[in-house]
C-alpha positions in Angstrom: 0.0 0.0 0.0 1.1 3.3 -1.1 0.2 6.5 0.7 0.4 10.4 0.0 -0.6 13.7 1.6 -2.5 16.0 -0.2 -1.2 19.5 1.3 -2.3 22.9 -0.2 -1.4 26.7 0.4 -5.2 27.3 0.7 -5.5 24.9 3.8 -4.8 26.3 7.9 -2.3 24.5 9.2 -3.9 21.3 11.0 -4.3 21.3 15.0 -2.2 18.3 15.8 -0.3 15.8 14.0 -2.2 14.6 11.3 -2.6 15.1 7.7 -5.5 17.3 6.2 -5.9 14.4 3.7 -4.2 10.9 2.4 -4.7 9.5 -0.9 -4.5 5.7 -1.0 -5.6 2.5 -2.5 -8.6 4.3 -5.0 -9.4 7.1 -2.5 -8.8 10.3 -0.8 -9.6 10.1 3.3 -9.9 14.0 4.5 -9.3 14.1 8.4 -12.3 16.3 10.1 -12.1 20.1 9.4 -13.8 22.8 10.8 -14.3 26.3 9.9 -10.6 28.1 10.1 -10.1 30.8 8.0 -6.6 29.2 6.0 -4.8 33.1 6.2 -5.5 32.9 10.3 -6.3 29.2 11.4 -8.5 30.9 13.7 -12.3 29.6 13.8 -14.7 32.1 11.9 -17.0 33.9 14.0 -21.1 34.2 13.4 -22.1 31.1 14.1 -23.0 27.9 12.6 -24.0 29.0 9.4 -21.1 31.0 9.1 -19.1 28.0 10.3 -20.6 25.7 7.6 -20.2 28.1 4.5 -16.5 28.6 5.7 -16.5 24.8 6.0 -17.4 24.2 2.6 -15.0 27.2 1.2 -12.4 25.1 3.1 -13.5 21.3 1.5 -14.3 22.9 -1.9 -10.1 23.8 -1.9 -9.4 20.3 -0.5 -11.0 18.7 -2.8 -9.3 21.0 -5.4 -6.0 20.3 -4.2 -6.5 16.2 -4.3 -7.9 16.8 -8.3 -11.5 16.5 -6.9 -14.8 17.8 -6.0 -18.0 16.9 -4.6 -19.5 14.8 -6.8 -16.7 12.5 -6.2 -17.4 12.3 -2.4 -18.9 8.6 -1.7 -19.1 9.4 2.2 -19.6 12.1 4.8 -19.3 12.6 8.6 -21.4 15.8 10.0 -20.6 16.3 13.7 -22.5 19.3 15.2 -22.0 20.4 19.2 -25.7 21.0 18.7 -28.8 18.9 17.0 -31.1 21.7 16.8 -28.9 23.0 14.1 -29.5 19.9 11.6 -31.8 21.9 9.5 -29.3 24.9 9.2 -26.3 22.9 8.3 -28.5 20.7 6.0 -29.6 23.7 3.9 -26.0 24.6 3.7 -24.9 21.2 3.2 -27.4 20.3 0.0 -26.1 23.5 -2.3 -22.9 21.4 -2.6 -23.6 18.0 -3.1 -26.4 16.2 -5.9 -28.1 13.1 -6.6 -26.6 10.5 -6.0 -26.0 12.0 -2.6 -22.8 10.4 -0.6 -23.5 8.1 2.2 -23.8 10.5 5.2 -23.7 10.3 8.7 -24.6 13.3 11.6 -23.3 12.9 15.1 -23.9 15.4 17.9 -20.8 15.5 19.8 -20.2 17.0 23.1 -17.2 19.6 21.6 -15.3 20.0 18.6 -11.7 21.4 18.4 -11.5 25.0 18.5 -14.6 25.4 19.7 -16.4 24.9 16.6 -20.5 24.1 16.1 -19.5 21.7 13.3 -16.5 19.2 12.2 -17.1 17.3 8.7 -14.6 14.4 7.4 -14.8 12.7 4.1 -14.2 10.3 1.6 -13.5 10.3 -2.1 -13.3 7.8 -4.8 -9.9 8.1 -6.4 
């Protein structure tokens, strides 16, 4: 098995030791990101819909940098500090991906690094 970062100017440094995303055997696993702003790696302020469309800013230039985008996602991880924002993030969430939808899963988690509302990790077919 062969594996390779994918690293990009256009990403904030990571939080710990950990790659933003590894290409290997057919796909592209991206570690959970949450909404820094890549000239600051600070969080974004406004909340969780500001959170989520800096979140997708952030995945749309991941995705970029592995060759990608989201049509070739085939799985997604949603974790939100809080539930009752499910319908906000959803709205957000469905401008950027069509039919046929990834698999998806949403967990309510009890924090997120940073502080964030939201966290979302991926996969994508190679």
């Amino acid at each position: 098995m062969s594996k390779s970062a994918i690293v990009s100017p256009k990403f904030a440094p990571p939080v710990g030791p950990f790659s933003q995303a590894i290409r290997t055997d057919g796909y592209v696993f991206f570690s959970g990101q949450v909404a820094q702003d890549p000239a600051t790696g600070k969080l974004v302020e406004g909340g969780v819909e500001a959170e989520a469309m800096q979140l997708f800013m952030n995945l749309a230039a991941a995705l970029e940098a592995a060759g990608k985008g989201f049509s070739d996602v085939v799985r997604v991880g949603v974790f939100l500090t809080n539930m009752s924002d499910f319908a906000k993030v959803n709205a957000i969430y469905a401008k950027h991906f069509s039919q046929p939808y990834p698999a998806r899963t949403t967990i309510a988690a009890a924090a997120l690094p940073l502080g964030a509302s939201i966290e979302i990790d991926m996969i994508v077919a190679a």
